[in-house]
MARSETOR-144246 format. One record per residue: z, x, y of N, C-alpha, C, CB in turn; residue in three letters. Coordinates in steps of 0.1 Angstrom, whole numbers, padded with zeros to 4 digits, always signed. Last residue first. Glycine has a CB too. Layout:
<rs>
ZXYZXYZXYZXYAla
...
</rs>
This chain:
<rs>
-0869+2519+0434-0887+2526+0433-0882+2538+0438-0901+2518+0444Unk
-0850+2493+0416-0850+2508+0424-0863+2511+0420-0838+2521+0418Unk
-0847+2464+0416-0848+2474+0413-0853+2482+0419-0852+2474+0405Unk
-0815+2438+0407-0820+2447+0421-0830+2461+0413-0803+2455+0432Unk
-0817+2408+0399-0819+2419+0397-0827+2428+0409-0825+2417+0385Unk
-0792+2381+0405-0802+2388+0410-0809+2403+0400-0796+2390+0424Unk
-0779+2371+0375-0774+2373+0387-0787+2380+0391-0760+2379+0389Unk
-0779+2333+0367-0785+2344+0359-0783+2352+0375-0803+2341+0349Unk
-0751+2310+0363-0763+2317+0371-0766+2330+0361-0759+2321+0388Unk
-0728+2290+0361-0732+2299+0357-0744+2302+0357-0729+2301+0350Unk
-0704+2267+0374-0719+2273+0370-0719+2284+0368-0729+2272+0378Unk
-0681+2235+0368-0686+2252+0369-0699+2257+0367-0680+2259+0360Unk
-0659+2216+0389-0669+2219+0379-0675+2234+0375-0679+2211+0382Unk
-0632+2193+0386-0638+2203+0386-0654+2206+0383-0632+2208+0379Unk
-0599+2180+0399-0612+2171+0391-0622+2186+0393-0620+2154+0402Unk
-0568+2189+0405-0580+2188+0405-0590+2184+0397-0583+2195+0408Unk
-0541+2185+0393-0545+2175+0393-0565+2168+0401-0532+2172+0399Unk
-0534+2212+0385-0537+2200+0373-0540+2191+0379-0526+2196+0363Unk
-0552+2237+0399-0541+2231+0400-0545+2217+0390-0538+2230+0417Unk
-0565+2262+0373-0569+2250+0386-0557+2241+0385-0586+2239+0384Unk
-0565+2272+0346-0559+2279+0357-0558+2273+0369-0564+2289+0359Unk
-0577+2258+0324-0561+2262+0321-0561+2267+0336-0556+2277+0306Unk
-0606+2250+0335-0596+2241+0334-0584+2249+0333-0597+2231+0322Unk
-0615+2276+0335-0608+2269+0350-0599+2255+0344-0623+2263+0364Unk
-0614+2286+0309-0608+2290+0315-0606+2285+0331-0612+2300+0313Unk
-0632+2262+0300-0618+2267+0293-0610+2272+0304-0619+2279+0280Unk
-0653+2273+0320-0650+2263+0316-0637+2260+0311-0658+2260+0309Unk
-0655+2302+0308-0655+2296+0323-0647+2286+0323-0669+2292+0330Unk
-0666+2290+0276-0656+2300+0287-0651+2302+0299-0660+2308+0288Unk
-0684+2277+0289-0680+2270+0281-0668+2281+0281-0688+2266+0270Unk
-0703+2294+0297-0702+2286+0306-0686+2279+0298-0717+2275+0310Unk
-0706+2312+0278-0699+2319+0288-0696+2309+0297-0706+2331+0295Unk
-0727+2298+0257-0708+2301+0254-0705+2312+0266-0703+2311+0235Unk
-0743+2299+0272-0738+2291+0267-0723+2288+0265-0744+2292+0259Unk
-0748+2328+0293-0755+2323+0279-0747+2308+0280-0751+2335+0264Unk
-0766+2354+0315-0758+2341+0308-0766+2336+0300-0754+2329+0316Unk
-0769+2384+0323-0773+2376+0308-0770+2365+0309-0766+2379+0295Unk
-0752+2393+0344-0765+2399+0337-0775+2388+0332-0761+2408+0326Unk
-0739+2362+0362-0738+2372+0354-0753+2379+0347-0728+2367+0344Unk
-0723+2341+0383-0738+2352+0385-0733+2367+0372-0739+2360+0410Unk
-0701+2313+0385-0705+2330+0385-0719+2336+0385-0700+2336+0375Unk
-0685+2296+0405-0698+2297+0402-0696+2314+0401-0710+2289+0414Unk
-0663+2263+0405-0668+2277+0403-0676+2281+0394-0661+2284+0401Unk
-0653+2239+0431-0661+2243+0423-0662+2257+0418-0671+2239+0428Unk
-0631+2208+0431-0634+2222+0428-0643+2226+0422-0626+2227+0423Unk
-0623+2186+0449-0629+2188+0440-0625+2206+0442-0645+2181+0441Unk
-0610+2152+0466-0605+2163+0457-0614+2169+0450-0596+2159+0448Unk
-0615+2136+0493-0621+2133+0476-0615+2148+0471-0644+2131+0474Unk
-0613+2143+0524-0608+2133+0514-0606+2132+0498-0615+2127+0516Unk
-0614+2180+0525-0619+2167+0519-0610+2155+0517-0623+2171+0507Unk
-0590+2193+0555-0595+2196+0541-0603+2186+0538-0585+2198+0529Unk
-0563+2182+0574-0573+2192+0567-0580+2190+0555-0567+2202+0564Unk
-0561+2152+0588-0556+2156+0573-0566+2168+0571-0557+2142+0560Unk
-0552+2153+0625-0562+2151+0615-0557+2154+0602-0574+2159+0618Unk
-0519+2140+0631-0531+2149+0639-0542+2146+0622-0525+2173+0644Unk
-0496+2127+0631-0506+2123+0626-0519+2127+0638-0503+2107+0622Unk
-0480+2146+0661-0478+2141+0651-0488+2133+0647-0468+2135+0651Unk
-0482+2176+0671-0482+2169+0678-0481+2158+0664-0491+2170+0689Unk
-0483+2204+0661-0468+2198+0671-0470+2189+0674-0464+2204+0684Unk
-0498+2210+0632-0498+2205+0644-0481+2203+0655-0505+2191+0639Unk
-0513+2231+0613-0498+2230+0613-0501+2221+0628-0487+2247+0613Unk
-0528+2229+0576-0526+2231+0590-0515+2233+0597-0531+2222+0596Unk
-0550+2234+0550-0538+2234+0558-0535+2234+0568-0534+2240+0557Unk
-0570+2222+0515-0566+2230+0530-0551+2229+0541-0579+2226+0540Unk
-0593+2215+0494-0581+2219+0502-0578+2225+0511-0575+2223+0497Unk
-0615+2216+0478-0610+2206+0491-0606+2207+0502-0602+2201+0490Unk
-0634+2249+0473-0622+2233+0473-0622+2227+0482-0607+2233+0473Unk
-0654+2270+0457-0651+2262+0469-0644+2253+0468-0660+2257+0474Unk
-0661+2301+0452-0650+2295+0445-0651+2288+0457-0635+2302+0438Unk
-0675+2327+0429-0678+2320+0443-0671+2307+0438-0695+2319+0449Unk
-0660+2355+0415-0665+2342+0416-0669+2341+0427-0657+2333+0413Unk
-0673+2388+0403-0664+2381+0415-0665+2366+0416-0669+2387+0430Unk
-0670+2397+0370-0675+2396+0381-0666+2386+0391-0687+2392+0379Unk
-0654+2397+0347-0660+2413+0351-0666+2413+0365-0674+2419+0340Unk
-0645+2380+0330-0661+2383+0332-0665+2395+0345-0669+2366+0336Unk
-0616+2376+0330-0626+2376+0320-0640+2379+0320-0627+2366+0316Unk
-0607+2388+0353-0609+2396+0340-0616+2393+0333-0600+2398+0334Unk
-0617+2370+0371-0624+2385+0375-0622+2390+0361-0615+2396+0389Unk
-0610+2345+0364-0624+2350+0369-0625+2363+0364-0626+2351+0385Unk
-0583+2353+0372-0584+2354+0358-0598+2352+0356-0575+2344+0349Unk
-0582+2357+0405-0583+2366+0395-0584+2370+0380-0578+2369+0397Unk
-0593+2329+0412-0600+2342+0409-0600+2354+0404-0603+2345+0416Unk
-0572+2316+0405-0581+2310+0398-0591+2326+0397-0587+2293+0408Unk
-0549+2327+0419-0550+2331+0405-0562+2327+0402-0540+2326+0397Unk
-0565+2322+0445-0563+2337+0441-0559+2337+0429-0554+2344+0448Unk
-0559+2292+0447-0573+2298+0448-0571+2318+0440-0578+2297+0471Unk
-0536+2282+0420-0535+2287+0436-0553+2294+0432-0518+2303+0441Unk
-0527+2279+0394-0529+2268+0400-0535+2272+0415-0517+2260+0398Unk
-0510+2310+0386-0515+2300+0386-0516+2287+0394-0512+2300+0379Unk
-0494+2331+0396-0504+2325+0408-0510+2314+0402-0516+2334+0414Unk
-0478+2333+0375-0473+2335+0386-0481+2325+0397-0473+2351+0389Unk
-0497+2338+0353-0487+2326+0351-0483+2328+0364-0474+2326+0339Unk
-0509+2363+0370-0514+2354+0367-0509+2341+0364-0519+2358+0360Unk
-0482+2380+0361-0489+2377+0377-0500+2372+0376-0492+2389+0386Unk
-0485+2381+0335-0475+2375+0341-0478+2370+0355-0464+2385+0340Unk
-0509+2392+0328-0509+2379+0324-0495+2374+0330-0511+2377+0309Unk
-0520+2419+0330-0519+2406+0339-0516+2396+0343-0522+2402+0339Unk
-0515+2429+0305-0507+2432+0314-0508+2423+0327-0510+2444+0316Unk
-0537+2416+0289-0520+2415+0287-0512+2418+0295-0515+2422+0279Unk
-0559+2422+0304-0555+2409+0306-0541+2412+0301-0564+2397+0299Unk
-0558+2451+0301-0558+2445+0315-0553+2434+0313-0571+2444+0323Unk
-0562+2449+0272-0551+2455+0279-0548+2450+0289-0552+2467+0282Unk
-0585+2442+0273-0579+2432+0261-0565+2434+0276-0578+2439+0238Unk
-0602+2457+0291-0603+2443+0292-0592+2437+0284-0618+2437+0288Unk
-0605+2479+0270-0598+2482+0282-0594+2468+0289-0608+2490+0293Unk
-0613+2469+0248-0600+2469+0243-0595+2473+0257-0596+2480+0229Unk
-0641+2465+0255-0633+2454+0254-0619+2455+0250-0637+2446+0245Unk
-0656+2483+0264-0647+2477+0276-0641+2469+0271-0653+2472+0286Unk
-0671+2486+0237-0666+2502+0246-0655+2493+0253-0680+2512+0261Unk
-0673+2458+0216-0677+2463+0228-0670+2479+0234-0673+2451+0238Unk
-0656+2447+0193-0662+2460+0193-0674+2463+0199-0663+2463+0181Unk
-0638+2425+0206-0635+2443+0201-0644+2448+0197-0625+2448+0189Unk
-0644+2409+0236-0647+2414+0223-0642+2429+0217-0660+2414+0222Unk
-0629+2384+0247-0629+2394+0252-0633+2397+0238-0618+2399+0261Unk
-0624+2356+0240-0637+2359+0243-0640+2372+0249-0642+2349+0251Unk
-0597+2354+0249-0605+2343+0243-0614+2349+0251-0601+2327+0245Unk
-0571+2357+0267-0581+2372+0257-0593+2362+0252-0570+2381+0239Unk
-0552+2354+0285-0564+2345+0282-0570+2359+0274-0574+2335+0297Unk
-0517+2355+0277-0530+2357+0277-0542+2357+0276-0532+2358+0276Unk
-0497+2344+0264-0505+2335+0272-0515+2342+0277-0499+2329+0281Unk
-0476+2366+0252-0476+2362+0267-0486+2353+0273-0478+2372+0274Unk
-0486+2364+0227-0473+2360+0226-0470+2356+0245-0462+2374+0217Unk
-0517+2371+0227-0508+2356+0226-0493+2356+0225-0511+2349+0213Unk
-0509+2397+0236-0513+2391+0244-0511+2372+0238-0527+2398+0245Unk
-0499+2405+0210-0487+2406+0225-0498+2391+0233-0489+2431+0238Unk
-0518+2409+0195-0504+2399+0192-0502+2399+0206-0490+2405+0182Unk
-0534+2425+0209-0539+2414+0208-0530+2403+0206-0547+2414+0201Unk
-0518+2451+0209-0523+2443+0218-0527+2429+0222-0529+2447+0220Unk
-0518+2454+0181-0504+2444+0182-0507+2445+0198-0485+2451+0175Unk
-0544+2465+0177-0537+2451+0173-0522+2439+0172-0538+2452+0162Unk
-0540+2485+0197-0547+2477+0198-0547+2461+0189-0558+2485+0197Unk
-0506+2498+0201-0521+2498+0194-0528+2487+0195-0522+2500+0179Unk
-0497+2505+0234-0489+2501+0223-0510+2499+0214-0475+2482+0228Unk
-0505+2512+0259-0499+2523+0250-0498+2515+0236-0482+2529+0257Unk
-0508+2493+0279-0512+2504+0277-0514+2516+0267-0509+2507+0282Unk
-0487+2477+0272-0501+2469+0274-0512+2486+0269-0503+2461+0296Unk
-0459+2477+0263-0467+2487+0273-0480+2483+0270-0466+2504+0271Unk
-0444+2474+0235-0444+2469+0245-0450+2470+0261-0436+2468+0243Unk
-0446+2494+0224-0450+2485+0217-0454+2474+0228-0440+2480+0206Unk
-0428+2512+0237-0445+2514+0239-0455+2502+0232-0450+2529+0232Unk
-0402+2510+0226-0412+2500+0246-0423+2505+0245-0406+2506+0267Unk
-0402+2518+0206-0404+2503+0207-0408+2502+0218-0393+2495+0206Unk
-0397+2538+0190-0409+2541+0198-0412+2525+0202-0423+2550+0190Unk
-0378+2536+0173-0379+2550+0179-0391+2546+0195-0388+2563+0162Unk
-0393+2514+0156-0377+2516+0168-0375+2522+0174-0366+2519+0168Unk
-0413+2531+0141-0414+2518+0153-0401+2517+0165-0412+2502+0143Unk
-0395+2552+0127-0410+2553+0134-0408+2538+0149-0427+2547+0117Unk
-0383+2528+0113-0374+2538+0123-0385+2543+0131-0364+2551+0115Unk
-0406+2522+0096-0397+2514+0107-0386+2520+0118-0390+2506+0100Unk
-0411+2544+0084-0423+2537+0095-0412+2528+0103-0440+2526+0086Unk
-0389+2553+0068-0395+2561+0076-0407+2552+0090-0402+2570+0064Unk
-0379+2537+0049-0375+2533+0060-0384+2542+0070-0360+2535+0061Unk
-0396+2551+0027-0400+2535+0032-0393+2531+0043-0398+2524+0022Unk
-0384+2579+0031-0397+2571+0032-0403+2554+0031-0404+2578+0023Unk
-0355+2571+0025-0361+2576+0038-0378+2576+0039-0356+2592+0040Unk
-0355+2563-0006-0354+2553+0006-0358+2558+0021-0340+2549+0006Unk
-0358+2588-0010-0374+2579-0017-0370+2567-0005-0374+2570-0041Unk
-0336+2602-0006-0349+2608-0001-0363+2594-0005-0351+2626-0010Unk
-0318+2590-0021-0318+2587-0007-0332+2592+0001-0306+2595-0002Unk
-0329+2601-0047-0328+2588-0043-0327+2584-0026-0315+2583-0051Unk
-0323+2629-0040-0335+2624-0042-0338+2607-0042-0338+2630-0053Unk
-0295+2626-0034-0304+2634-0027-0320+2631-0028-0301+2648-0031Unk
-0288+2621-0063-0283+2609-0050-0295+2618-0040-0261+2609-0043Unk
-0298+2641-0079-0305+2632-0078-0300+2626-0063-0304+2623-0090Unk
-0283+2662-0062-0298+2662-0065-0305+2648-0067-0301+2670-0077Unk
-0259+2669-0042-0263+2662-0060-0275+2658-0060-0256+2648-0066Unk
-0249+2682-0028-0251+2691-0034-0256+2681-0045-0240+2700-0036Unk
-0234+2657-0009-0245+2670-0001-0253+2678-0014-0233+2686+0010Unk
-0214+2644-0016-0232+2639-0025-0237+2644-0015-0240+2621-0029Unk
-0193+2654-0009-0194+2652-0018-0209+2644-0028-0184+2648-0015Unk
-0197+2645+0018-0199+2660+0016-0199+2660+0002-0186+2670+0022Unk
-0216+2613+0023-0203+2621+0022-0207+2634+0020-0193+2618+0010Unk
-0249+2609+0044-0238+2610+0034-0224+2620+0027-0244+2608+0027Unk
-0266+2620+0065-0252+2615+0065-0247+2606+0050-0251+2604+0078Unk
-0285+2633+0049-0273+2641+0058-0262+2632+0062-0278+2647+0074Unk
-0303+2612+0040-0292+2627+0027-0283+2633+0039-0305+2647+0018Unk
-0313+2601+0051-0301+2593+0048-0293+2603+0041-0304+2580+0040Unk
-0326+2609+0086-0325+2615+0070-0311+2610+0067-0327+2633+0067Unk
-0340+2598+0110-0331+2599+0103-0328+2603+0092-0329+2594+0103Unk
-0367+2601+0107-0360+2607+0121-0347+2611+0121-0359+2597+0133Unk
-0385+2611+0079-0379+2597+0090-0370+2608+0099-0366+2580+0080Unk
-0421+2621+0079-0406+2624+0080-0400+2609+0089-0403+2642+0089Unk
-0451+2609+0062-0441+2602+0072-0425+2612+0071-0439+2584+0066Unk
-0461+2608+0041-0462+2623+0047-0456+2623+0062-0480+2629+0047Unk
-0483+2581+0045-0477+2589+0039-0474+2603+0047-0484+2591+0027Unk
-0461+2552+0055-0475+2560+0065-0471+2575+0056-0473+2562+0088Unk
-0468+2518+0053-0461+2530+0050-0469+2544+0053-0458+2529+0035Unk
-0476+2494+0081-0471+2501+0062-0468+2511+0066-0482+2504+0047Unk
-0494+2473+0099-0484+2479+0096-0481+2483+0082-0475+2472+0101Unk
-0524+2468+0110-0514+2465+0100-0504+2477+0100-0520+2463+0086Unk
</rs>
């Protein structure tokens, strides 16, 4: 939240630019001085606007604004995990070159990768070719599908259902889909 921040100097002080004639009058001086502290956090802000705007830099709750104001899949990233305000960031800043690749095998995997930290395994239809010679074979499946499969520590429920959310918004709109979620090997050290 935003307010008043005591013990706030403003940047601007309204007592200097006024006439020469209310340099020496105490009250007007003190009146102007009560309005420089409540203007004080907002000039604060202006002063310091593109960091508001910096994924990086700007505070963690107007990270989270930002991120819905850009479509950011943040849904299900947590605050009060260590990695989740690094994860909140990443996705905000992502999220343009992500709207970018949407619908394409590589966006699908890379909003994968933010939300869950792991690599997918990602199989389609689709495909491409180039012939010189004319009605050569149609690359790829007849039947249209898509599949994606993650391998995480823990799965749970609400991560498939996550997944889930998340390939429907990012898979080209006219694929048919599905998804898994696996419990991922455990490797242990002797």
């Amino acid at each position: 939240m935003r307010g008043s921040v005591d013990g706030l100097a403003s940047s601007s002080p309204l007592g200097t630019m006024l006439p020469a004639v209310f340099a020496d009058d105490e009250l007007i001086q003190r009146f102007v001085g009560g309005l420089d502290e409540v203007l004080a956090p907002f000039l604060n802000v202006l002063d310091c606007l593109e960091t508001y705007f910096t994924p990086s830099l700007t505070p963690v709750d107007f990270a989270r604004w930002l991120g819905d104001w850009v479509g950011a899949e943040t849904d299900g990233i947590p605050d009060d995990e260590p990695s989740g305000e690094a994860r909140l960031r990443a996705a905000v800043a992502a999220a343009v070159s992500l709207h970018r690749a949407r619908g394409t095998r590589d966006g699908l995997a890379a909003a994968v990768r933010l939300a869950f930290d792991v690599e997918p395994e990602i199989s389609e239809s689709g495909g491409a070719a180039w012939s010189a010679r004319p009605r050569g074979p149609v690359p790829g499946d007849r039947r249209p599908h898509l599949h994606v499969a993650i391998r995480l520590p823990v799965p749970t429920t609400a991560d498939e259902t996550r997944l889930d959310h998340l390939v429907a918004a990012a898979r080209p709109a006219h694929m048919p889909y599905t998804v898994q979620v696996t419990a991922a090997e455990r490797t242990y050290e002797t």
